[in-house]
C-alpha positions in Angstrom: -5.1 -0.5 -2.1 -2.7 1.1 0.4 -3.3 4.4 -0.6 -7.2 3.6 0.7 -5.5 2.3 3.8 -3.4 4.9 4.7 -6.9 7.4 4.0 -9.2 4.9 5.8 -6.1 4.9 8.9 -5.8 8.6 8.7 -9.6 9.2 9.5 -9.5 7.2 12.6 -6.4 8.6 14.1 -8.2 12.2 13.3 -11.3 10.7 15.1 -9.3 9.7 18.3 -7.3 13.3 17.6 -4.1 12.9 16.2 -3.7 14.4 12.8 -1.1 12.7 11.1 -1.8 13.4 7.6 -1.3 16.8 8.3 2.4 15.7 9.4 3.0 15.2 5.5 2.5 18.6 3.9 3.6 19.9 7.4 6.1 18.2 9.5 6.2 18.5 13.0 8.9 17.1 14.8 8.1 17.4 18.0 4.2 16.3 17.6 5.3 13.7 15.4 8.1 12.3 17.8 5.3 12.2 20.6 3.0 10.2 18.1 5.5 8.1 16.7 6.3 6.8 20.2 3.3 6.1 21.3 2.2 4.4 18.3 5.8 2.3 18.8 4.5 1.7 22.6 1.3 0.3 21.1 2.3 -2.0 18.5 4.6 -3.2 21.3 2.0 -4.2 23.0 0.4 -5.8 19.8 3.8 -7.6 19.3 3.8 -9.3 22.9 -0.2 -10.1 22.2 1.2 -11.6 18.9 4.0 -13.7 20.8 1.4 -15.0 23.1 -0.4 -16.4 20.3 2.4 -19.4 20.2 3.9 -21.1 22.8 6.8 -19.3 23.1 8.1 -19.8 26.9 10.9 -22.7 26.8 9.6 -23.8 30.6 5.6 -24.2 29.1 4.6 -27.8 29.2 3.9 -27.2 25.4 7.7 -26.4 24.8 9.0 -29.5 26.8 6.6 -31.6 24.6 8.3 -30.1 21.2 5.5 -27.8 20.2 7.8 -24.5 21.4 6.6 -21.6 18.9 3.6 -23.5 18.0 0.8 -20.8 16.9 -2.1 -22.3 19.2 -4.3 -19.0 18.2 -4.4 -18.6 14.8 -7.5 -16.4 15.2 -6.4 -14.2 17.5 -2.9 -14.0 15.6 -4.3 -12.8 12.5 -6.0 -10.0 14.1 -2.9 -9.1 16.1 -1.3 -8.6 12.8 -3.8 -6.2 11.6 -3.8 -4.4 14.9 -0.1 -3.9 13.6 -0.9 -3.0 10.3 -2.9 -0.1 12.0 -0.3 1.1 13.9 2.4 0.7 11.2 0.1 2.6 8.9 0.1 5.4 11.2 3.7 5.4 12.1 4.9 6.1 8.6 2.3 8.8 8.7 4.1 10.0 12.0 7.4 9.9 9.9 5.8 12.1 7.2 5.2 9.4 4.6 2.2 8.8 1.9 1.5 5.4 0.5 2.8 6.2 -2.7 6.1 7.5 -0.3 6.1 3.7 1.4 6.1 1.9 -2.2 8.9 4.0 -3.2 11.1 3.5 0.1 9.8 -0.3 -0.1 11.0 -0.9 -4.0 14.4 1.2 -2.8 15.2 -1.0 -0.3 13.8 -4.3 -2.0 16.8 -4.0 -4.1 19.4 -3.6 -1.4 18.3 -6.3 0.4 18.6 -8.8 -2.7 22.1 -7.5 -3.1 22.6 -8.1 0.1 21.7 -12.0 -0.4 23.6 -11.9 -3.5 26.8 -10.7 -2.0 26.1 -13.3 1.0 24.5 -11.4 3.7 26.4 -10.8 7.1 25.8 -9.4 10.4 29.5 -8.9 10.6 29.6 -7.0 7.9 26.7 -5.2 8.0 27.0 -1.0 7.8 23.8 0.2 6.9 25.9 2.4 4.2 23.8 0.7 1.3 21.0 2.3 2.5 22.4 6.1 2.8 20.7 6.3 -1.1 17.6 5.0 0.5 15.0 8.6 0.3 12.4 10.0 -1.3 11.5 13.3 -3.0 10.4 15.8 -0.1 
């Protein structure tokens, strides 16, 4: 299923002109660090359009009634998580990565985060050195 999303995401950024399946088989650091930004810039955006799906400001009249983070969109929330999923899609294609690539990274790092909850998990600690190992064949 992912693999058909990352295909289905890579003809619509070719469509709108940015080629980052290419970016795979031939990495371009410089196009892909102008890509990869502006996709960040745009799920950005998505992430605000997300937050404004709840009632997130503390001074709201919704907030002083309890109902602070309440989704009061549900709608419009899911499709600003798959407005993300587009734009997540196409940032790991910005980074070079395939879908089998993201299962591989994802079941990598799966297992450092459950040691991490194993060994008790803690921002004071934290070192990002258990995921140096973290890569993938390229």
């Amino acid at each position: 299923m992912l693999e058909e999303m990352f295909k289905l995401q890579a003809e619509l950024n070719d469509r709108i002109g940015i080629d980052t399946k290419s970016l795979h088989d031939h990495f371009d650091s410089a196009k892909a660090g102008q890509w990869l930004n502006d996709y960040i810039a745009a799920a950005s955006n998505e992430l605000e359009e997300l937050r404004d799906c709840t009632f997130w400001k503390h001074w709201c009249a919704e907030a002083k009634d309890g109902r602070r983070f309440e989704i009061h969109d549900l709608q419009n929330a899911r499709v600003e998580v798959i407005d993300l999923l587009f734009f997540w899609i196409s940032m790991a294609m910005c980074v070079g990565l395939n879908a089998e690539d993201v299962r591989n990274l994802y079941l990598q790092k799966l297992k450092v985060n459950h040691a991490r909850q194993e060994k008790g998990y803690s921002m004071t600690d934290k070192d990002e050195s258990d995921n140096k190992h973290i890569s993938i064949d390229k």
